[in-house]
PDB file of N, CA, C and O in Angstrom:
ATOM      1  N   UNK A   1     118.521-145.696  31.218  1.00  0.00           N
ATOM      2  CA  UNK A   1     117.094-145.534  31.282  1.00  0.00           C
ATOM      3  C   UNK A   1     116.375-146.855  31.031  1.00  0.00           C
ATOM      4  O   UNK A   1     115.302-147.128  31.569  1.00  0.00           O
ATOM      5  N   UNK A   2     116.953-147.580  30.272  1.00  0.00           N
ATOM      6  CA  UNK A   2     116.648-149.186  30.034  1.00  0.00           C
ATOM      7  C   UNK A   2     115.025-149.360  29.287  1.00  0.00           C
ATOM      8  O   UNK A   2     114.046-150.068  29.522  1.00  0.00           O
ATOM      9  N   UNK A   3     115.403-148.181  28.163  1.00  0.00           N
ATOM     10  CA  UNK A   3     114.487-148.412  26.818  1.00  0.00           C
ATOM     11  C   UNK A   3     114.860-149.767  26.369  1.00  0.00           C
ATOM     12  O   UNK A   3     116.003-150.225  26.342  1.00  0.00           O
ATOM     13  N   UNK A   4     113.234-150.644  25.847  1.00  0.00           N
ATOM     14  CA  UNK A   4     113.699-151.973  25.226  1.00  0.00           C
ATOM     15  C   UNK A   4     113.363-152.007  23.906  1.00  0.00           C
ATOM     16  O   UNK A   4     113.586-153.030  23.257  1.00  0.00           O
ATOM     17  N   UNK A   5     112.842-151.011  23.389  1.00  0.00           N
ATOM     18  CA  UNK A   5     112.512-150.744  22.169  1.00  0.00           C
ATOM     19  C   UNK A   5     112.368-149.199  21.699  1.00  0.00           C
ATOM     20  O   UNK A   5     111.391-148.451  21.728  1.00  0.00           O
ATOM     21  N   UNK A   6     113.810-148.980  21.218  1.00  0.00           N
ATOM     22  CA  UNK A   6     113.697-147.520  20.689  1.00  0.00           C
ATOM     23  C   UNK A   6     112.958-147.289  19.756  1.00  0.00           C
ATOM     24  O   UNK A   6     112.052-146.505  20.039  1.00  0.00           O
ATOM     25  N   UNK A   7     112.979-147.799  18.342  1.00  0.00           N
ATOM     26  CA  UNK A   7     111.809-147.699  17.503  1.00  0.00           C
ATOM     27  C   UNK A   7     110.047-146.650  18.131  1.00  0.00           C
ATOM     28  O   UNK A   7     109.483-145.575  17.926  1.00  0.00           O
ATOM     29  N   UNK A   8     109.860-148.049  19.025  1.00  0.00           N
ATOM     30  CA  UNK A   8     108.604-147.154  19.860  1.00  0.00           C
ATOM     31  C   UNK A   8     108.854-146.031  20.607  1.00  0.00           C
ATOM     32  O   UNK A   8     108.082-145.074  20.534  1.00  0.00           O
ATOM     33  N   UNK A   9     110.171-146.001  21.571  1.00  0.00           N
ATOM     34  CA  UNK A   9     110.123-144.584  22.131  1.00  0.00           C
ATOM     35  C   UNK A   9     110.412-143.558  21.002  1.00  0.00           C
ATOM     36  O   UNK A   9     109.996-142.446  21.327  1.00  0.00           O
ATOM     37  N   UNK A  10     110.892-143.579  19.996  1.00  0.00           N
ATOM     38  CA  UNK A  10     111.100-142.643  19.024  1.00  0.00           C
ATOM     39  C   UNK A  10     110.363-142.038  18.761  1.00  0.00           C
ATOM     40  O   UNK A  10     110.390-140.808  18.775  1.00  0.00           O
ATOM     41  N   UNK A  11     109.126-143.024  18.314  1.00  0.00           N
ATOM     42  CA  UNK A  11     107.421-142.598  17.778  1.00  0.00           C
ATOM     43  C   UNK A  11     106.638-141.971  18.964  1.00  0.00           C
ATOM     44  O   UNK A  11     105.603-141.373  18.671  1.00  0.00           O
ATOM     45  N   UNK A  12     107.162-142.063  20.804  1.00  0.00           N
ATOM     46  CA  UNK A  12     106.444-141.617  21.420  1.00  0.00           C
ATOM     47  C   UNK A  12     107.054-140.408  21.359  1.00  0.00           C
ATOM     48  O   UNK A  12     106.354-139.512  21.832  1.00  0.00           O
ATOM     49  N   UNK A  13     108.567-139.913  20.765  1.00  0.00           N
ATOM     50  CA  UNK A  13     108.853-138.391  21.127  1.00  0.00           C
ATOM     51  C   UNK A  13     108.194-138.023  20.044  1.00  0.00           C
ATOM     52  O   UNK A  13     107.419-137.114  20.340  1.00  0.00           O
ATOM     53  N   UNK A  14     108.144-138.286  19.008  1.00  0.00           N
ATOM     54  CA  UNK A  14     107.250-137.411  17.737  1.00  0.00           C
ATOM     55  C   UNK A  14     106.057-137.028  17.870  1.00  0.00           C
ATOM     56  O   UNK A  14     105.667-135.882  17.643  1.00  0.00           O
ATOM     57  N   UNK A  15     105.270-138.099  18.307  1.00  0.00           N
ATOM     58  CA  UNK A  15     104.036-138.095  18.697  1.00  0.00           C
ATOM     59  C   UNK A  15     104.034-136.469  19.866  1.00  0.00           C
ATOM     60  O   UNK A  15     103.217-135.549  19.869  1.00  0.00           O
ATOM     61  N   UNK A  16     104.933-136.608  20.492  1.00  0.00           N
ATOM     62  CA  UNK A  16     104.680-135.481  21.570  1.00  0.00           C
ATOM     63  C   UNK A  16     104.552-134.389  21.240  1.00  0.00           C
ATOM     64  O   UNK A  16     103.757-133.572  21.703  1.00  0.00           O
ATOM     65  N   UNK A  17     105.952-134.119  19.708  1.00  0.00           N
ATOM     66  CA  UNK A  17     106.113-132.848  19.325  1.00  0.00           C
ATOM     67  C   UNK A  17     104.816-132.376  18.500  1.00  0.00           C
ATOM     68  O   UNK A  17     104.414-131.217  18.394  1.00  0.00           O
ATOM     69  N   UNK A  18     104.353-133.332  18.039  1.00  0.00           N
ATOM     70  CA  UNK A  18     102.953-133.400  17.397  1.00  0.00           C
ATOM     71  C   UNK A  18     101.505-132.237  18.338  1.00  0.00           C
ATOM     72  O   UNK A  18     100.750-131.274  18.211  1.00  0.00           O
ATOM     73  N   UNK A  19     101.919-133.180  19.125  1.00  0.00           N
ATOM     74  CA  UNK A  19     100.440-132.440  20.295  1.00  0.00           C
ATOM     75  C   UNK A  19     101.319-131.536  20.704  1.00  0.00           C
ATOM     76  O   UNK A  19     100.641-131.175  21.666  1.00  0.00           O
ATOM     77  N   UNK A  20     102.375-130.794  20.782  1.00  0.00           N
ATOM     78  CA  UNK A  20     102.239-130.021  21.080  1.00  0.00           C
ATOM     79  C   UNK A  20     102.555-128.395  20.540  1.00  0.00           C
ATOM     80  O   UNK A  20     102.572-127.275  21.050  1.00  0.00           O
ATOM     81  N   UNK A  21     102.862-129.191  18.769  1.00  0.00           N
ATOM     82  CA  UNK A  21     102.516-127.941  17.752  1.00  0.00           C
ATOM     83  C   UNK A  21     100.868-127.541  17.924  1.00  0.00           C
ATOM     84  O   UNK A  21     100.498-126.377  17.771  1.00  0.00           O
ATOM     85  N   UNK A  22     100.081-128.459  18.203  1.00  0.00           N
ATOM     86  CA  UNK A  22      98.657-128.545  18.275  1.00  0.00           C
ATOM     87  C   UNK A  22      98.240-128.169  19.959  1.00  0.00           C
ATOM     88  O   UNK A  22      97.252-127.435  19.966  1.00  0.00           O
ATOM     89  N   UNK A  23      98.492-128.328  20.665  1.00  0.00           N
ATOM     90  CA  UNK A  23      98.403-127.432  21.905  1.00  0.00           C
ATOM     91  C   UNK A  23      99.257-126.314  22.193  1.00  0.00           C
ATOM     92  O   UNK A  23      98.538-125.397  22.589  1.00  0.00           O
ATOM     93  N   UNK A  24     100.463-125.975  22.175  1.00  0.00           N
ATOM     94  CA  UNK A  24     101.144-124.621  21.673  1.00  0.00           C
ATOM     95  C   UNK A  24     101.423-124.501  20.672  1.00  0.00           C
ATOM     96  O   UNK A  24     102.334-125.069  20.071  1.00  0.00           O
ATOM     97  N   UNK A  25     100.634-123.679  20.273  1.00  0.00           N
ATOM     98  CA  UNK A  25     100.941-122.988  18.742  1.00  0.00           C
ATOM     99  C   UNK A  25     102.092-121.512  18.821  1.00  0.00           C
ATOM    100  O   UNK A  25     102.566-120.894  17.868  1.00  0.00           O
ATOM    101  N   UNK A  26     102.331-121.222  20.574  1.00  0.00           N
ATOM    102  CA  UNK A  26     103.120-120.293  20.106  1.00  0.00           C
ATOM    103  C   UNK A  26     104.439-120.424  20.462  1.00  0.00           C
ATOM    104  O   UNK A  26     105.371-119.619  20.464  1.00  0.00           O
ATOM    105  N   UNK A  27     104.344-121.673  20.787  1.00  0.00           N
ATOM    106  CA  UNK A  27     105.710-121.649  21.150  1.00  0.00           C
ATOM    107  C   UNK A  27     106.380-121.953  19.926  1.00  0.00           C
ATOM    108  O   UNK A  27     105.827-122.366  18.907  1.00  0.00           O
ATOM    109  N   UNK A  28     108.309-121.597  20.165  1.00  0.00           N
ATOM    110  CA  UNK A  28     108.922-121.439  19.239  1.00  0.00           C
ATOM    111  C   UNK A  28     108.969-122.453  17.877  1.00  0.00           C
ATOM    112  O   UNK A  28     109.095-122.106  16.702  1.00  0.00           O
ATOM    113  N   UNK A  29     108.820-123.855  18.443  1.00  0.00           N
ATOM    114  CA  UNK A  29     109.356-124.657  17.339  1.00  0.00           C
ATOM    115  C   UNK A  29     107.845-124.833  16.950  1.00  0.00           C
ATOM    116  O   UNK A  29     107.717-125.573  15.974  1.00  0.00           O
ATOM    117  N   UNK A  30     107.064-124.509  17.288  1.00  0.00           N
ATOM    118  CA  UNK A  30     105.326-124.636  16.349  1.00  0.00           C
ATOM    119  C   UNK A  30     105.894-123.799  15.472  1.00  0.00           C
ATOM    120  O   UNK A  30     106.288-124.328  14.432  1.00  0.00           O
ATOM    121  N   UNK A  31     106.090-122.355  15.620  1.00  0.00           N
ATOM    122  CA  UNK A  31     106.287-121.155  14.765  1.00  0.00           C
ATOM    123  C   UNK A  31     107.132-121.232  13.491  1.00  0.00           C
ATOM    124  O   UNK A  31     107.176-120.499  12.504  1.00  0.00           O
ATOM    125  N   UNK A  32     107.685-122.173  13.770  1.00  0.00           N
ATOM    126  CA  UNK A  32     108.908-122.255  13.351  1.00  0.00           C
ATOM    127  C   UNK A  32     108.788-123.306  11.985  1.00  0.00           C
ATOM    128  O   UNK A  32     109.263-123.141  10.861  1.00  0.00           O
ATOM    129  N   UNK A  33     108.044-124.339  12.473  1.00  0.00           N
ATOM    130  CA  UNK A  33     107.117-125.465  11.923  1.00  0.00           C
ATOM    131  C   UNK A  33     106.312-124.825  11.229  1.00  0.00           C
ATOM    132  O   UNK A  33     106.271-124.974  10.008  1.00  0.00           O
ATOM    133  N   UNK A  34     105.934-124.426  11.542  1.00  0.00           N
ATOM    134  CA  UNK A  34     104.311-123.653  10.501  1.00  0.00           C
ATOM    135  C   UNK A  34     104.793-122.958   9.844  1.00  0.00           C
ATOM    136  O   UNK A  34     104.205-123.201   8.790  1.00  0.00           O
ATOM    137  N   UNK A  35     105.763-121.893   9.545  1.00  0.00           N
ATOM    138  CA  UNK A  35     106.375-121.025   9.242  1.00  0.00           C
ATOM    139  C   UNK A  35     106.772-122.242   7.351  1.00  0.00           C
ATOM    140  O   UNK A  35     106.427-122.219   6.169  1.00  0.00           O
ATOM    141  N   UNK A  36     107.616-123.036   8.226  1.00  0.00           N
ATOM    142  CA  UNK A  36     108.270-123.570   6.669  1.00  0.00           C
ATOM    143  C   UNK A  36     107.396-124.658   6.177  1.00  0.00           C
ATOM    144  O   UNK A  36     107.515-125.006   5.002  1.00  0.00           O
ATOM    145  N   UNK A  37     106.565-125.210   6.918  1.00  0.00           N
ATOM    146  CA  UNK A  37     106.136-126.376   6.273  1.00  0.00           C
ATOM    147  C   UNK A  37     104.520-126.472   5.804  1.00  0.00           C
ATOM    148  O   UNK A  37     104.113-127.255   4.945  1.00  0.00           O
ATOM    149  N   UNK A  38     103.711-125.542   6.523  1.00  0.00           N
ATOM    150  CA  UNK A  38     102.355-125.373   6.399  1.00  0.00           C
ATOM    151  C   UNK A  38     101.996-123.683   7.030  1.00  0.00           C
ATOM    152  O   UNK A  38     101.629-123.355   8.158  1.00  0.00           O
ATOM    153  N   UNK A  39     102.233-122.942   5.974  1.00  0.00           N
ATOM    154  CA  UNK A  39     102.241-121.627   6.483  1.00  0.00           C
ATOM    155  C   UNK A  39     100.667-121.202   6.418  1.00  0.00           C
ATOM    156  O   UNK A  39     100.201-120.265   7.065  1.00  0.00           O
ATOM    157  N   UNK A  40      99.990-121.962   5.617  1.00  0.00           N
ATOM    158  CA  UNK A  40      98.553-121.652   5.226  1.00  0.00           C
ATOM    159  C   UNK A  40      97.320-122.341   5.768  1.00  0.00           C
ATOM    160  O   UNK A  40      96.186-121.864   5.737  1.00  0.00           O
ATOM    161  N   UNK A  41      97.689-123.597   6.302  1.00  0.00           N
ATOM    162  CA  UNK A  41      96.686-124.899   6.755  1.00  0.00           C
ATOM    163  C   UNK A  41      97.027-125.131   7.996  1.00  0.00           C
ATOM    164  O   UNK A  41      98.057-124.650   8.468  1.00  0.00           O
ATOM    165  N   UNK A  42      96.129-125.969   8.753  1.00  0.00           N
ATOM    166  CA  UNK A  42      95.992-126.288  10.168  1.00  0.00           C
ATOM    167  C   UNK A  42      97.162-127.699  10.040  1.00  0.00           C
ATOM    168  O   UNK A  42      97.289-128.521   9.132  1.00  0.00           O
ATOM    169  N   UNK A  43      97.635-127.606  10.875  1.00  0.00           N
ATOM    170  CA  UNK A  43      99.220-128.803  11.280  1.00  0.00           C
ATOM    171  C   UNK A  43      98.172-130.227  10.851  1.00  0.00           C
ATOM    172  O   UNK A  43      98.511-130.860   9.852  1.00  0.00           O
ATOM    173  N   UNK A  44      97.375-130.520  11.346  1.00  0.00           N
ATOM    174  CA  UNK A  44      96.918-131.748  10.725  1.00  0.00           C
ATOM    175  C   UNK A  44      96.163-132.071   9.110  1.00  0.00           C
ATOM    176  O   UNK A  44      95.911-133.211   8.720  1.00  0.00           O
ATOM    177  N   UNK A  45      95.954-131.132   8.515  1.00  0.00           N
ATOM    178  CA  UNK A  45      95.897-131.018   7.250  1.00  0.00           C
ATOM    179  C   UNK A  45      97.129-131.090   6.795  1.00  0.00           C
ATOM    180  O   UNK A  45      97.348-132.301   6.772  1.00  0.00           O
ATOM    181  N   UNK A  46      97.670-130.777   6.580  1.00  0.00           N
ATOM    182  CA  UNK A  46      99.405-130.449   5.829  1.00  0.00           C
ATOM    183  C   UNK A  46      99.834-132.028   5.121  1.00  0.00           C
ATOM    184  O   UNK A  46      99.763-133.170   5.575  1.00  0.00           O
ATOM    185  N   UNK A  47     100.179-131.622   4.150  1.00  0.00           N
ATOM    186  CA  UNK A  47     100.065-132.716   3.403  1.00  0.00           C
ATOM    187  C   UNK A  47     101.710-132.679   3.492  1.00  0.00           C
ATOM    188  O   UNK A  47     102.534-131.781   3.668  1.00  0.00           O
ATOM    189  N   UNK A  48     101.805-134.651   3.203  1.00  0.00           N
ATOM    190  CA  UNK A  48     103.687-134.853   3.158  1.00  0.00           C
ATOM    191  C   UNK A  48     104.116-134.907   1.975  1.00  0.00           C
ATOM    192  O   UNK A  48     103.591-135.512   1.040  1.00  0.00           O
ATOM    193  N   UNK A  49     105.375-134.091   1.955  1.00  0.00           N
ATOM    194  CA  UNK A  49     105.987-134.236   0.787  1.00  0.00           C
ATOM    195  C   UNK A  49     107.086-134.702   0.883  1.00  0.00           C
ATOM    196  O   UNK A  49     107.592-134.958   1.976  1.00  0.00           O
ATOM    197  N   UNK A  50     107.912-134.985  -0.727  1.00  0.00           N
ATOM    198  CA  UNK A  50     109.043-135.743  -0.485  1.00  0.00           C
ATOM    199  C   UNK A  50     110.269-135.150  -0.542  1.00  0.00           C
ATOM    200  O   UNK A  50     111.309-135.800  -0.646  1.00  0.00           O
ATOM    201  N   UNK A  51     110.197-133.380  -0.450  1.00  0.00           N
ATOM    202  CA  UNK A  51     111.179-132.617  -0.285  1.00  0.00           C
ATOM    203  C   UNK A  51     111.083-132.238   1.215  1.00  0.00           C
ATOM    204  O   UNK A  51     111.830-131.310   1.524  1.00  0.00           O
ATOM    205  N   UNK A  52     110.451-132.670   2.050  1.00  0.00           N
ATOM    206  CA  UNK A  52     110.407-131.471   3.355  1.00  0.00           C
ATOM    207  C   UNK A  52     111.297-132.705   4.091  1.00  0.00           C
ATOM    208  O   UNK A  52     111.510-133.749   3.475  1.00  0.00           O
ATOM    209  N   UNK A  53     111.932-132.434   5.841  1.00  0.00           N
ATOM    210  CA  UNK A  53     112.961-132.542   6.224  1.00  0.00           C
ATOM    211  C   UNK A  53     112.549-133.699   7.355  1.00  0.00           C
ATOM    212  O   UNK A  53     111.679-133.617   8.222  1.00  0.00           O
ATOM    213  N   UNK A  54     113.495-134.850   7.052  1.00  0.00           N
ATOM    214  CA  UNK A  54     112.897-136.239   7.902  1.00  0.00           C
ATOM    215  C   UNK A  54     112.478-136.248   9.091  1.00  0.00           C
ATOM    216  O   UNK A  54     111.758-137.161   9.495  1.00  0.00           O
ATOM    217  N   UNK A  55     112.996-134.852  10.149  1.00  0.00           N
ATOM    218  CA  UNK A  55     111.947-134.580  11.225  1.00  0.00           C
ATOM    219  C   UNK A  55     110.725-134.412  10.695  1.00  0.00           C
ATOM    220  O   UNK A  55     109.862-135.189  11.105  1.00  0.00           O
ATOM    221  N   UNK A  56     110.383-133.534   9.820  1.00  0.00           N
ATOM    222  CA  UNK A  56     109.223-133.220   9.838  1.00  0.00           C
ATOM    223  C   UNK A  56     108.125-134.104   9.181  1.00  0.00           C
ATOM    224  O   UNK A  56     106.898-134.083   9.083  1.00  0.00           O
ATOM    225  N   UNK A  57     109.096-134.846   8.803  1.00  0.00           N
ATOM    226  CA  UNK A  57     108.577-136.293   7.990  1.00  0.00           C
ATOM    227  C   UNK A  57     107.521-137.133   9.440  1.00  0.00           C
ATOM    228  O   UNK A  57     106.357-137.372   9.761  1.00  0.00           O
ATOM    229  N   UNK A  58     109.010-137.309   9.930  1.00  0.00           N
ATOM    230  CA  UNK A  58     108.462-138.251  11.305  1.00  0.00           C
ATOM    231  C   UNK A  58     107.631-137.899  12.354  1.00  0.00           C
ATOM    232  O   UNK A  58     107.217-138.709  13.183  1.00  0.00           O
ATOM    233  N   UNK A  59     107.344-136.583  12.346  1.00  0.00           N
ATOM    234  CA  UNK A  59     106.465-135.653  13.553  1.00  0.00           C
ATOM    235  C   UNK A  59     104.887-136.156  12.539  1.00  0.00           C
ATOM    236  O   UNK A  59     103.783-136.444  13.000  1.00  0.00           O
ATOM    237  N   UNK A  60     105.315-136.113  11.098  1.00  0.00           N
ATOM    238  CA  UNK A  60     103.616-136.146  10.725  1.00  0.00           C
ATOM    239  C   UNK A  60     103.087-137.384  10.783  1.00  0.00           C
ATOM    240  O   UNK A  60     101.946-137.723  11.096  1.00  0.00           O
ATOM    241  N   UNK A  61     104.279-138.213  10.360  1.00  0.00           N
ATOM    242  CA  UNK A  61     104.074-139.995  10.798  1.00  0.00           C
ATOM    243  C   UNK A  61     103.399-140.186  11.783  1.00  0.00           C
ATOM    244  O   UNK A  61     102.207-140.496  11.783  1.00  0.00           O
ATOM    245  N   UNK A  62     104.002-140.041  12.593  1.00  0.00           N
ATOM    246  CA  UNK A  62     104.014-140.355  14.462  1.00  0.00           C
ATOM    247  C   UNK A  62     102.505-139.489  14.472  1.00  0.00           C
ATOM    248  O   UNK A  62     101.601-139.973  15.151  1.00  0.00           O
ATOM    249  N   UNK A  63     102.316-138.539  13.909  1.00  0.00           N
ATOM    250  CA  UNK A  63     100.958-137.857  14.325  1.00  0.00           C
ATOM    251  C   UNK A  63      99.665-138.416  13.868  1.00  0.00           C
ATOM    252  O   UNK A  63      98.621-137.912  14.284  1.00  0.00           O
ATOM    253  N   UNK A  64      99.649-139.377  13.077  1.00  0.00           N
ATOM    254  CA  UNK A  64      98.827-139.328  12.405  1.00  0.00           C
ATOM    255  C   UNK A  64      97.973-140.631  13.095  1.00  0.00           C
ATOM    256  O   UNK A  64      96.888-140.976  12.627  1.00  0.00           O
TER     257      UNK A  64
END
């Protein structure tokens, strides 16, 4: 595919999964997401913590 900098494509897949907990909310891995990590607040409120799971670390990174 002749990525020259994974670092950045990394942050562009997070970034994606990002918009699209926030544009599908029903699809599975939103549900799934919201379910364990912010069952009560909107995906961009959700505050990071230092127990939750380095995807979900990096989806809020990349989102922000």
């Amino acid at each position: 595919m002749g990525f020259r900098d994974l670092t950045a494509f990394n942050e562009v897949l997070l970034s994606k999964q990002g918009w699209r907990i926030l544009t599908e909310p029903n699809s599975f891995v939103a549900i799934v997401l919201k379910a364990k990590y912010f069952p009560h607040i909107q995906f961009l409120l959700a505050k990071q913590g230092h127990r939750f799971s380095y995807v979900w670390q990096s989806i809020q990174k990349a989102s922000w």
